[in-house]
PQR file of N, CA, C, O and H, with PARSE charges and radii, in Angstrom:
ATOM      1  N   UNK A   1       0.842  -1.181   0.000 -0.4000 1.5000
ATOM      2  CA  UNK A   1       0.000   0.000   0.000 -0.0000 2.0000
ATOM      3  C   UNK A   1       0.888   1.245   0.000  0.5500 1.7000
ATOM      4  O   UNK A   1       1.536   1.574   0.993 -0.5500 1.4000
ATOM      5  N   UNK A   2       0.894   1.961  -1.210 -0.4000 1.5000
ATOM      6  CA  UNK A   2       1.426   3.242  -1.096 -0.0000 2.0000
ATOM      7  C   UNK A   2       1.392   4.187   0.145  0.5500 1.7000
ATOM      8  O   UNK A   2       0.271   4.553   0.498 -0.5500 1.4000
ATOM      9  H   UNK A   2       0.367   1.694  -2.017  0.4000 1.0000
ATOM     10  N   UNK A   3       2.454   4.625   0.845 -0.4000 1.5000
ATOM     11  CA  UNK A   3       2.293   5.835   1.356 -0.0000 2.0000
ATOM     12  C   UNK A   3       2.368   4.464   2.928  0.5500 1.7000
ATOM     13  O   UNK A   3       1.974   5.134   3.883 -0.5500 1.4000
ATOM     14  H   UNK A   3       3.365   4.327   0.559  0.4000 1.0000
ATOM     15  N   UNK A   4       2.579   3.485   3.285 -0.4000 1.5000
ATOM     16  CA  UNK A   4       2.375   2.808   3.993 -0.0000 2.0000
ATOM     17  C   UNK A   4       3.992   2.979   5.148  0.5500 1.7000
ATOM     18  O   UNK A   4       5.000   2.421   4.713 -0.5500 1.4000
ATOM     19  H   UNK A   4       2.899   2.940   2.510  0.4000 1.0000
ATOM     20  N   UNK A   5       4.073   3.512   6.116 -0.4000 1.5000
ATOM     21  CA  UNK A   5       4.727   3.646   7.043 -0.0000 2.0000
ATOM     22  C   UNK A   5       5.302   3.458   8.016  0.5500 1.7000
ATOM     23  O   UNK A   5       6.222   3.965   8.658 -0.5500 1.4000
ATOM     24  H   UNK A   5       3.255   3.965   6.469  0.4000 1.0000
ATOM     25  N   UNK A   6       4.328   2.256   8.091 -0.4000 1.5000
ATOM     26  CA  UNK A   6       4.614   1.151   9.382 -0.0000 2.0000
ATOM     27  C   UNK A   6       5.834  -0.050   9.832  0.5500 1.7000
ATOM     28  O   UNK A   6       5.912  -0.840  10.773 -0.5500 1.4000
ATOM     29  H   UNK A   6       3.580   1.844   7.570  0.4000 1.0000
ATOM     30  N   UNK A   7       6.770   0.275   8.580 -0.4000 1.5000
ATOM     31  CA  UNK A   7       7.779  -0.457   8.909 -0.0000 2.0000
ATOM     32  C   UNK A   7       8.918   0.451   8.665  0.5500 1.7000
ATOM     33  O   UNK A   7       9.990  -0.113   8.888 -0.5500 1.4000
ATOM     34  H   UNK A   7       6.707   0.916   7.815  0.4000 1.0000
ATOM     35  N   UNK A   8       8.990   1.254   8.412 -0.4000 1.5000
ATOM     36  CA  UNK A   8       9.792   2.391   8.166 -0.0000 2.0000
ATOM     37  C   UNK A   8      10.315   3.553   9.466  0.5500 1.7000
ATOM     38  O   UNK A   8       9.836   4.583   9.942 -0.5500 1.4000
ATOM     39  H   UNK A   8       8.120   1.712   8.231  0.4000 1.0000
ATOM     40  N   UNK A   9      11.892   2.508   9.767 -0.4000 1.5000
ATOM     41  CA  UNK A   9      12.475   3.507  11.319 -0.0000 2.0000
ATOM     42  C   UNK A   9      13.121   4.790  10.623  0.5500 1.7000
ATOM     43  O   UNK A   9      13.889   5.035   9.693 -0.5500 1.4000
ATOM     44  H   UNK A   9      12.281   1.672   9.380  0.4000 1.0000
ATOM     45  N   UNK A  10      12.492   5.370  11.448 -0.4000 1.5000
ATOM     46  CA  UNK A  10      13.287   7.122  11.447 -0.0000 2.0000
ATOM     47  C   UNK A  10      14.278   7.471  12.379  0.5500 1.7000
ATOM     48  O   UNK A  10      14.011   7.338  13.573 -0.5500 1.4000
ATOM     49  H   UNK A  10      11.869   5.171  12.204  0.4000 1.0000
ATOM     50  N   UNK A  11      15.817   8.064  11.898 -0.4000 1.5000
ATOM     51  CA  UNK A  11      17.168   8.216  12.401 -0.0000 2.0000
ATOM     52  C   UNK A  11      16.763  10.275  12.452  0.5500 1.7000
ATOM     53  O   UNK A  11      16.389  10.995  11.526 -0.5500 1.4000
ATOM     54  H   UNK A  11      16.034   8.172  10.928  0.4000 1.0000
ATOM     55  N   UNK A  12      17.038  10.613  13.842 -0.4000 1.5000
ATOM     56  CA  UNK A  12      17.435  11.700  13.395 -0.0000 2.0000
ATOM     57  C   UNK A  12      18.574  12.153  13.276  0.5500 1.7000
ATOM     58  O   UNK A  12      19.444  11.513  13.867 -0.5500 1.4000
ATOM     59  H   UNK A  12      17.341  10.028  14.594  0.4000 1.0000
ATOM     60  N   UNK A  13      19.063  13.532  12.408 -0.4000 1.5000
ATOM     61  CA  UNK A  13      20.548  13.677  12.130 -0.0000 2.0000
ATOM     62  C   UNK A  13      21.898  13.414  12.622  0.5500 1.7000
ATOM     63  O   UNK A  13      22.972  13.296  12.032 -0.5500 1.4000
ATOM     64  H   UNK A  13      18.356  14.051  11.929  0.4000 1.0000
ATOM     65  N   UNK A  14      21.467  13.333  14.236 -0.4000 1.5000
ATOM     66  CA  UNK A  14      22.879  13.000  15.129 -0.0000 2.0000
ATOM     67  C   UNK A  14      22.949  11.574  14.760  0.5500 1.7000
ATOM     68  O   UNK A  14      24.058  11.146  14.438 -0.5500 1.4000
ATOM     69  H   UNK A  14      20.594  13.429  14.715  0.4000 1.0000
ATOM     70  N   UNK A  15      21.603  10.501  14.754 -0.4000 1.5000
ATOM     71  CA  UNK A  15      22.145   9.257  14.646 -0.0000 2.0000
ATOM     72  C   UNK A  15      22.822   8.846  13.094  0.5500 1.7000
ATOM     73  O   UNK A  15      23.798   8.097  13.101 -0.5500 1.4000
ATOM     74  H   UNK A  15      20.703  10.848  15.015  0.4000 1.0000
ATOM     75  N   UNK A  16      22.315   9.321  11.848 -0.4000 1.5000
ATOM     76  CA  UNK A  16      22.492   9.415  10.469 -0.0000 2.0000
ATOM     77  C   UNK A  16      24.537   9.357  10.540  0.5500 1.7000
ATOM     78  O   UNK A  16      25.376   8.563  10.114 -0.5500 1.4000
ATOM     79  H   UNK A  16      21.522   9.930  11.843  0.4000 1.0000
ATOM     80  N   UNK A  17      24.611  11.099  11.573 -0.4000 1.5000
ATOM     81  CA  UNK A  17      25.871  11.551  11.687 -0.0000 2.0000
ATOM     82  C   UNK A  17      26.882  10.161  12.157  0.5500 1.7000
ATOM     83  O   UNK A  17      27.892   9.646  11.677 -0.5500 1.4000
ATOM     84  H   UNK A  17      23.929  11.743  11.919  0.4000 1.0000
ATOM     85  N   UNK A  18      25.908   9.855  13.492 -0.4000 1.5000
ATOM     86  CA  UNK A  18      27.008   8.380  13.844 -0.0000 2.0000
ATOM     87  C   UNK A  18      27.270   7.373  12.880  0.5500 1.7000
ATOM     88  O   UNK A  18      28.319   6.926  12.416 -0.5500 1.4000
ATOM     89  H   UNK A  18      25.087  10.274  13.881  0.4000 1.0000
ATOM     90  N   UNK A  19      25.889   7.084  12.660 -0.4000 1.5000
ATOM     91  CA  UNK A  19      25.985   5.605  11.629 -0.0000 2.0000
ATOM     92  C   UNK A  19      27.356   6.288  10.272  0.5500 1.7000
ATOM     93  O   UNK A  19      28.550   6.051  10.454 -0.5500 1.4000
ATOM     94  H   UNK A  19      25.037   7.447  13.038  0.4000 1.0000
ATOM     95  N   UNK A  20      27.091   6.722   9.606 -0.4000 1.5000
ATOM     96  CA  UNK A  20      27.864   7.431   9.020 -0.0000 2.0000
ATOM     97  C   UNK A  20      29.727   7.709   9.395  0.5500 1.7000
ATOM     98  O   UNK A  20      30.606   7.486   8.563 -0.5500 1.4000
ATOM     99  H   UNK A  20      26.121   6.914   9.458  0.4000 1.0000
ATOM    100  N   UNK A  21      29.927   8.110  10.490 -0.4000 1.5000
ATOM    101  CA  UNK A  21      30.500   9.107  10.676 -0.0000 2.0000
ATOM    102  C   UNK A  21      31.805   9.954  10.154  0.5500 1.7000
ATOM    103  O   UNK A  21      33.008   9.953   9.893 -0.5500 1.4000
ATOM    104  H   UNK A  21      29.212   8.292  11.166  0.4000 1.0000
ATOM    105  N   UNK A  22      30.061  10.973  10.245 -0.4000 1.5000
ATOM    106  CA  UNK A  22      30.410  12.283   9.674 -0.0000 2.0000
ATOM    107  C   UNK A  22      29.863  13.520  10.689  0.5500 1.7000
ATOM    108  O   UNK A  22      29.699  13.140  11.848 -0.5500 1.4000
ATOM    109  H   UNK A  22      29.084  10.974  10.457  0.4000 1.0000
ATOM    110  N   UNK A  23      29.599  14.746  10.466 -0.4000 1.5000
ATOM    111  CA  UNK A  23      29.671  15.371  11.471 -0.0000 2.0000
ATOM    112  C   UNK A  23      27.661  15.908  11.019  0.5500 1.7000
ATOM    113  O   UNK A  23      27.096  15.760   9.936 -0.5500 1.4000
ATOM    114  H   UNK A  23      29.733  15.055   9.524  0.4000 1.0000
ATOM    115  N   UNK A  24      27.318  16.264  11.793 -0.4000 1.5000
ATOM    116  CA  UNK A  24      25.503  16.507  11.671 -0.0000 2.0000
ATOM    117  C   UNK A  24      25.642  17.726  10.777  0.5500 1.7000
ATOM    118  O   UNK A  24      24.597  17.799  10.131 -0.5500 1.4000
ATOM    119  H   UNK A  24      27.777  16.384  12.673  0.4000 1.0000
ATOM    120  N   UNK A  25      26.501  18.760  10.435 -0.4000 1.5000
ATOM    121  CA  UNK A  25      26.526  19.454   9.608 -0.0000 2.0000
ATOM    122  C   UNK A  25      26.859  18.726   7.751  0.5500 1.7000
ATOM    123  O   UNK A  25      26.624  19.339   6.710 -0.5500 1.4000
ATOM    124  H   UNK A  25      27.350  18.701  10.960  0.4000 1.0000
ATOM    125  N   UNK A  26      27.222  17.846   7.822 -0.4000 1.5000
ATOM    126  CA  UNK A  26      27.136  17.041   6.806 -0.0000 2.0000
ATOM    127  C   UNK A  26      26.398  16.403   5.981  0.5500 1.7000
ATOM    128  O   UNK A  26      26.427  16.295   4.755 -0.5500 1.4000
ATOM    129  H   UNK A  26      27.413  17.348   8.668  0.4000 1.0000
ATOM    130  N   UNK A  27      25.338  15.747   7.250 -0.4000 1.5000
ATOM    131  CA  UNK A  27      23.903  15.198   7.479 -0.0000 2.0000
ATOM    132  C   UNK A  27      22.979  16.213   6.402  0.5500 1.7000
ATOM    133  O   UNK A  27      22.495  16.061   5.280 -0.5500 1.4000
ATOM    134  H   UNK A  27      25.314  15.834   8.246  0.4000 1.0000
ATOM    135  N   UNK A  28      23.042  17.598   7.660 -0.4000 1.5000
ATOM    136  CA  UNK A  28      22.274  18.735   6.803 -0.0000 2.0000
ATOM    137  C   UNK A  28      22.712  18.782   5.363  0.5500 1.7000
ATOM    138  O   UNK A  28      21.880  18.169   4.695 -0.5500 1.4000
ATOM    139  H   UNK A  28      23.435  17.721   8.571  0.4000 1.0000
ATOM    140  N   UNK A  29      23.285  19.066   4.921 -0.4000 1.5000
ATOM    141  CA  UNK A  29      24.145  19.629   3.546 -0.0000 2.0000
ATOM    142  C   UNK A  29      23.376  18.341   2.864  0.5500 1.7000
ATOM    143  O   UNK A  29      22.423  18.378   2.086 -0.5500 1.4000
ATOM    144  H   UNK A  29      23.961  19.564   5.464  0.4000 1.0000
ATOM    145  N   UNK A  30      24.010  17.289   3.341 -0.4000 1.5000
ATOM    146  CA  UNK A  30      23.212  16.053   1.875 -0.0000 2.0000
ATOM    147  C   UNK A  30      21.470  16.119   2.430  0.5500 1.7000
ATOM    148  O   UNK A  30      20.680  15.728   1.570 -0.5500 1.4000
ATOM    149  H   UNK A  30      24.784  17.259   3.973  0.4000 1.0000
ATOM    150  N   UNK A  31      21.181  16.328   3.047 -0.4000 1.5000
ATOM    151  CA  UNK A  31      19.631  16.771   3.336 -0.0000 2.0000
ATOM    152  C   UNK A  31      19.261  17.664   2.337  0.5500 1.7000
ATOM    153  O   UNK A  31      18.494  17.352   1.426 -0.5500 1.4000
ATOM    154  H   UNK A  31      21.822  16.646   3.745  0.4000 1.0000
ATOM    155  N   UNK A  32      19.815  18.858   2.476 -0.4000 1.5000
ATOM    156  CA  UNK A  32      19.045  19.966   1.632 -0.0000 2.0000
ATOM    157  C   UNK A  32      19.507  20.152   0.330  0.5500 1.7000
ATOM    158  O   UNK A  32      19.070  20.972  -0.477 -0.5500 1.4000
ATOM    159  H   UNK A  32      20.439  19.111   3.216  0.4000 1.0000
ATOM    160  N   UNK A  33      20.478  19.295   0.149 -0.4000 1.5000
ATOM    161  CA  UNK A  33      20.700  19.310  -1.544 -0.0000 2.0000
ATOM    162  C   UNK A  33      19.807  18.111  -2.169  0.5500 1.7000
ATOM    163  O   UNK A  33      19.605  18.162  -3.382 -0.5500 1.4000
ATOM    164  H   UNK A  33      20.833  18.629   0.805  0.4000 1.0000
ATOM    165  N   UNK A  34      19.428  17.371  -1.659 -0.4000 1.5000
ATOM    166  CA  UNK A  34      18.428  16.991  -1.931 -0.0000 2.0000
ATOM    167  C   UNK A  34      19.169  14.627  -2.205  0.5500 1.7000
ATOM    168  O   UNK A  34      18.671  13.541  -2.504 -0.5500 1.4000
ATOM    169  H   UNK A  34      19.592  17.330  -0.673  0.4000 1.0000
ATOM    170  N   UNK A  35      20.133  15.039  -1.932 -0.4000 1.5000
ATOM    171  CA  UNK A  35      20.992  13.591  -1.753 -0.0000 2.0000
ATOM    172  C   UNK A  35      20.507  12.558  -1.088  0.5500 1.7000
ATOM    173  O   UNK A  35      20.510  11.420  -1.558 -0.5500 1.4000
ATOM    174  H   UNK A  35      20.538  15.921  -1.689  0.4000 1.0000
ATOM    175  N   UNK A  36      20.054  12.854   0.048 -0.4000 1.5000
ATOM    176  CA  UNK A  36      19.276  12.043   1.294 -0.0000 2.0000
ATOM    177  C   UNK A  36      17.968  12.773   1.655  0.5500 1.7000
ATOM    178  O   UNK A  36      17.684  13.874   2.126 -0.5500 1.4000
ATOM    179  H   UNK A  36      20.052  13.778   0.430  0.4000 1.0000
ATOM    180  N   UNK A  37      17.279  11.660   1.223 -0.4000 1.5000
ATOM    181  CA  UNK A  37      15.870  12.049   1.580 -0.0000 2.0000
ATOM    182  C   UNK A  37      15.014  12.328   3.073  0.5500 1.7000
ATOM    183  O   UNK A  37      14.742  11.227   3.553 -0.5500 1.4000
ATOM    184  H   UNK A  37      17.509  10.765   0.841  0.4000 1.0000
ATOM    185  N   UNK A  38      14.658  13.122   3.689 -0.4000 1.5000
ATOM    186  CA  UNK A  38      14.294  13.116   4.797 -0.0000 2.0000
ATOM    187  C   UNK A  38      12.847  13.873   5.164  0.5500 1.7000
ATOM    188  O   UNK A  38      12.166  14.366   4.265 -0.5500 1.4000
ATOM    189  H   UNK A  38      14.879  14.016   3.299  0.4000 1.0000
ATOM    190  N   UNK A  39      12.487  13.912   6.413 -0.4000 1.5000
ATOM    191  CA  UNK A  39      10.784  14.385   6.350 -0.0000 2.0000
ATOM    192  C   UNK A  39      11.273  15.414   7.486  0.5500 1.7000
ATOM    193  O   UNK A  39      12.056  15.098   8.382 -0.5500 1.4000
ATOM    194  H   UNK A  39      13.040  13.511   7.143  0.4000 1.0000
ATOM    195  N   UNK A  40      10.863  16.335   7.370 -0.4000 1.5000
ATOM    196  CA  UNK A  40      10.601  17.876   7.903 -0.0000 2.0000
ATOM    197  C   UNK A  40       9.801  17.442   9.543  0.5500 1.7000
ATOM    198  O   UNK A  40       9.440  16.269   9.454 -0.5500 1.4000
ATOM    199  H   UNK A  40      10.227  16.592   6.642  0.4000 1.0000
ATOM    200  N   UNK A  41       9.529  17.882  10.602 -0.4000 1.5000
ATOM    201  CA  UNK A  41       9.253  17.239  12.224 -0.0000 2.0000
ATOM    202  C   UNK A  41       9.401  18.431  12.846  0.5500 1.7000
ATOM    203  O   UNK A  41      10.443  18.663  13.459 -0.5500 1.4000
ATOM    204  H   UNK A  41       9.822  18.835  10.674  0.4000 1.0000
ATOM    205  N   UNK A  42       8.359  19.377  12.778 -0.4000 1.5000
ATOM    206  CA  UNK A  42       8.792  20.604  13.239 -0.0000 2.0000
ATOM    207  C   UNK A  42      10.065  21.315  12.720  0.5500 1.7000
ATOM    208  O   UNK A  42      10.146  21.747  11.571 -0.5500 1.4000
ATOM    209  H   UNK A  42       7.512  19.189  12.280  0.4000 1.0000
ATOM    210  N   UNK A  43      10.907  21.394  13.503 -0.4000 1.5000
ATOM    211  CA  UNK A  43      12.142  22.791  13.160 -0.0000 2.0000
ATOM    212  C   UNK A  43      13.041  20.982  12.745  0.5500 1.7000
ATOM    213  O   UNK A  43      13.521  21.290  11.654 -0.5500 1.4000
ATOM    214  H   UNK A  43      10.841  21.043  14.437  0.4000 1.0000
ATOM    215  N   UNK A  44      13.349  19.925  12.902 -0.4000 1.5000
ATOM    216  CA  UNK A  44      13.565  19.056  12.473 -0.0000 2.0000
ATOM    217  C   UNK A  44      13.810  17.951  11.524  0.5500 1.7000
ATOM    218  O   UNK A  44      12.832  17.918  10.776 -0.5500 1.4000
ATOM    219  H   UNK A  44      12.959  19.674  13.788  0.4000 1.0000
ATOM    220  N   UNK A  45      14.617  17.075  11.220 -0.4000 1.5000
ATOM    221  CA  UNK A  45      14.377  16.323  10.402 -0.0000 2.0000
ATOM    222  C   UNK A  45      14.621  14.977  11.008  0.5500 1.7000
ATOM    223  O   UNK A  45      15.229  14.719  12.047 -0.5500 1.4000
ATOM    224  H   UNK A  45      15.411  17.103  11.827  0.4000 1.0000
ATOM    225  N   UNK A  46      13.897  13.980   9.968 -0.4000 1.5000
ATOM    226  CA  UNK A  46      14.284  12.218  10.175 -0.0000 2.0000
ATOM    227  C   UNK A  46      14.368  11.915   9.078  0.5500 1.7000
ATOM    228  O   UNK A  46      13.856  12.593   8.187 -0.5500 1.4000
ATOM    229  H   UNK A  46      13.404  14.190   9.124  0.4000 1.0000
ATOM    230  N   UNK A  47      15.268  10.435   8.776 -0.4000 1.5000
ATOM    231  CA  UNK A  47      16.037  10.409   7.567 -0.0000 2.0000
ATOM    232  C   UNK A  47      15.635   8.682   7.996  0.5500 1.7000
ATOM    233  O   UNK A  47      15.877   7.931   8.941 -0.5500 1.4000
ATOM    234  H   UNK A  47      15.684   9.884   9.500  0.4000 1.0000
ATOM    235  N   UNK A  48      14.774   8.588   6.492 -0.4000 1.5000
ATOM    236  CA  UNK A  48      14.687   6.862   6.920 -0.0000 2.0000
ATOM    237  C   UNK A  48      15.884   6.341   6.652  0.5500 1.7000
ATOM    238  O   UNK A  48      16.763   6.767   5.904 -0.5500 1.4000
ATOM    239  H   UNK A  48      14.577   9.198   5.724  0.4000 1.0000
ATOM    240  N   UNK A  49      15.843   5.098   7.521 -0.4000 1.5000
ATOM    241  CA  UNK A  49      17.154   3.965   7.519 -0.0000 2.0000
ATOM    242  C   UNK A  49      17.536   3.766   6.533  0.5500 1.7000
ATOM    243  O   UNK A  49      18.741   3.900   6.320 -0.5500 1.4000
ATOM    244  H   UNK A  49      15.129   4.751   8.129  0.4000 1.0000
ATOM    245  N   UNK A  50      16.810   3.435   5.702 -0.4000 1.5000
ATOM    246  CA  UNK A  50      16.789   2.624   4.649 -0.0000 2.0000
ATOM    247  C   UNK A  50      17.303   3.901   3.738  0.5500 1.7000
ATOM    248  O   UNK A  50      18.459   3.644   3.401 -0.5500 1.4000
ATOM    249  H   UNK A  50      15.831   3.326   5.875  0.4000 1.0000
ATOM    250  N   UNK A  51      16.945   5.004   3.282 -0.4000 1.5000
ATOM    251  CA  UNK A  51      17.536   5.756   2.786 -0.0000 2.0000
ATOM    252  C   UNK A  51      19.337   6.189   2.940  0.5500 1.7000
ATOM    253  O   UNK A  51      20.094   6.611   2.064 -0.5500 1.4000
ATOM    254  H   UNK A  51      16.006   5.212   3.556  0.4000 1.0000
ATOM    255  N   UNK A  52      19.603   5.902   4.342 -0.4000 1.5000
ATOM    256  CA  UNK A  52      20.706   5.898   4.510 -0.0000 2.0000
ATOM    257  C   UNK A  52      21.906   5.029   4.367  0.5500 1.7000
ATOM    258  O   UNK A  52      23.117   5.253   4.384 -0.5500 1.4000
ATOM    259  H   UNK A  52      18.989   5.560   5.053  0.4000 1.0000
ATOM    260  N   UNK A  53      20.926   3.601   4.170 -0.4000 1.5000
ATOM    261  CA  UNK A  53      22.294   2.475   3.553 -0.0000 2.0000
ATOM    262  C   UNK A  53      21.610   2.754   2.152  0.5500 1.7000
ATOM    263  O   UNK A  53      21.926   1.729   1.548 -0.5500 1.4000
ATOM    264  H   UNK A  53      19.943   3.419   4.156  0.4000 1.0000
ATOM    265  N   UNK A  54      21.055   3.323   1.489 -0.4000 1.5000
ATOM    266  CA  UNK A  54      21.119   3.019  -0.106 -0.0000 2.0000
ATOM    267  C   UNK A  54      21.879   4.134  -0.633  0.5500 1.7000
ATOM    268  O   UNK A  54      22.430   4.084  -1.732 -0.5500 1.4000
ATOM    269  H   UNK A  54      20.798   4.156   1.979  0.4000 1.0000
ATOM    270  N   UNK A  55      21.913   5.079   0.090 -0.4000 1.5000
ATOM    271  CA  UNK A  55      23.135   6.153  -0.011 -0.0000 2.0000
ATOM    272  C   UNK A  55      24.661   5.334   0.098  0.5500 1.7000
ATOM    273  O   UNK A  55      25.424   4.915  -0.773 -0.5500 1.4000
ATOM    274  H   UNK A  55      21.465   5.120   0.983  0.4000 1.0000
ATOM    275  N   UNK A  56      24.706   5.321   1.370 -0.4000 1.5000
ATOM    276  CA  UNK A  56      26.332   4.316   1.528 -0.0000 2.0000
ATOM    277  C   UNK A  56      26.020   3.418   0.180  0.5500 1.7000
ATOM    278  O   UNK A  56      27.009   3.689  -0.500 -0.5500 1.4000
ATOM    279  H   UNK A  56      24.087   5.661   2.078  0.4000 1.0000
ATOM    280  N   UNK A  57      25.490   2.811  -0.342 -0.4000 1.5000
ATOM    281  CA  UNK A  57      25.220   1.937  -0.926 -0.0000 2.0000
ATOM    282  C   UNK A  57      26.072   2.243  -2.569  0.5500 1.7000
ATOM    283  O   UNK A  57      27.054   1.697  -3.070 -0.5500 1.4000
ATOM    284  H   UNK A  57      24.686   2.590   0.211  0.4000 1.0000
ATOM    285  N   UNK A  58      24.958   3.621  -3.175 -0.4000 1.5000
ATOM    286  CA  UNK A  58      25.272   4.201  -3.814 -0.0000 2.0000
ATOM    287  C   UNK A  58      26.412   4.965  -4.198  0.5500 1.7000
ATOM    288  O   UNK A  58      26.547   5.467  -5.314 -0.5500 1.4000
ATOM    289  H   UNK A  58      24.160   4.064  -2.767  0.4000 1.0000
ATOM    290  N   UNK A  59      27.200   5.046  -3.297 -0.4000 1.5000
ATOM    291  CA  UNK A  59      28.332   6.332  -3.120 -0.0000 2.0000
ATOM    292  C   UNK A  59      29.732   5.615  -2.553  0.5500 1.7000
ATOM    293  O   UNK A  59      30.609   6.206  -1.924 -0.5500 1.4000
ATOM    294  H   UNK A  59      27.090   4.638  -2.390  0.4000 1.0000
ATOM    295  N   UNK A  60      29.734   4.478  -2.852 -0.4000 1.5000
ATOM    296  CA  UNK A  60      30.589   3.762  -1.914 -0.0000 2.0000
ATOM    297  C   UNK A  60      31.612   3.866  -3.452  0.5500 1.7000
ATOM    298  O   UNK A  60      31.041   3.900  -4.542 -0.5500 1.4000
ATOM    299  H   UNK A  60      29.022   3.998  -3.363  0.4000 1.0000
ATOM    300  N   UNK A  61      32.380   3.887  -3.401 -0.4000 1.5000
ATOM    301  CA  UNK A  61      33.580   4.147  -4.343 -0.0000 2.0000
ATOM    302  C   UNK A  61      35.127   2.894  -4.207  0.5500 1.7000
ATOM    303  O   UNK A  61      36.077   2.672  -3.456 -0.5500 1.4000
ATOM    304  H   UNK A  61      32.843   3.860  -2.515  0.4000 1.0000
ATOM    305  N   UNK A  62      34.554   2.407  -5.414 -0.4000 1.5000
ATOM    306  CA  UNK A  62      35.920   1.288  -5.476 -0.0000 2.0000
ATOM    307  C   UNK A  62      37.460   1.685  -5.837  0.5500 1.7000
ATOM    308  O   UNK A  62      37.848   1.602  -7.002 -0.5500 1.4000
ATOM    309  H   UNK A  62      33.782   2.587  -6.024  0.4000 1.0000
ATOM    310  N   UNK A  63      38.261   2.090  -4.860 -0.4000 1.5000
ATOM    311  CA  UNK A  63      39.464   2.259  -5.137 -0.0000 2.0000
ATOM    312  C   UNK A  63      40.753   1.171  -6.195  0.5500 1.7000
ATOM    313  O   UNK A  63      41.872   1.431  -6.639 -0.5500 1.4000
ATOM    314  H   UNK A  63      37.946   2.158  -3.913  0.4000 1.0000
ATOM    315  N   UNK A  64      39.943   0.034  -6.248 -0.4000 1.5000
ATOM    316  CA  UNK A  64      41.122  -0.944  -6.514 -0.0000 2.0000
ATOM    317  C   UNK A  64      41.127  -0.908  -8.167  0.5500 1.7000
ATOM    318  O   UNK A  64      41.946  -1.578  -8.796 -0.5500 1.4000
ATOM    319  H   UNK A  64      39.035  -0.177  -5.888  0.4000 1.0000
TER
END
């Protein structure tokens, strides 16, 4: 069911920052450029999980 929510955990930026780590100003920046998708929570944001390993996912860069 479209639009269906119920299995979908929300990270806010400090945790994004850990899992990641990178610094929560970082978080923001790929937030508002539009890189990582996230939902607005008052003055706030949450960044589904799942959005955040398909990023790592995406962006992961093979050196060899």
């Amino acid at each position: 069911m479209p639009g269906d929510f119920t299995d979908v955990r929300f990270l806010t930026v400090a945790e994004v920052a850990s899992i990641m780590r990178v610094s929560k100003m970082t978080v923001y920046r790929l937030v508002h450029s539009g890189e990582m998708p996230a939902v607005r929570v008052g003055r706030s944001f949450r960044v589904p999980e799942s959005a955040v390993h398909d990023y790592l996912r995406h962006s992961y860069v093979d050196t060899a």
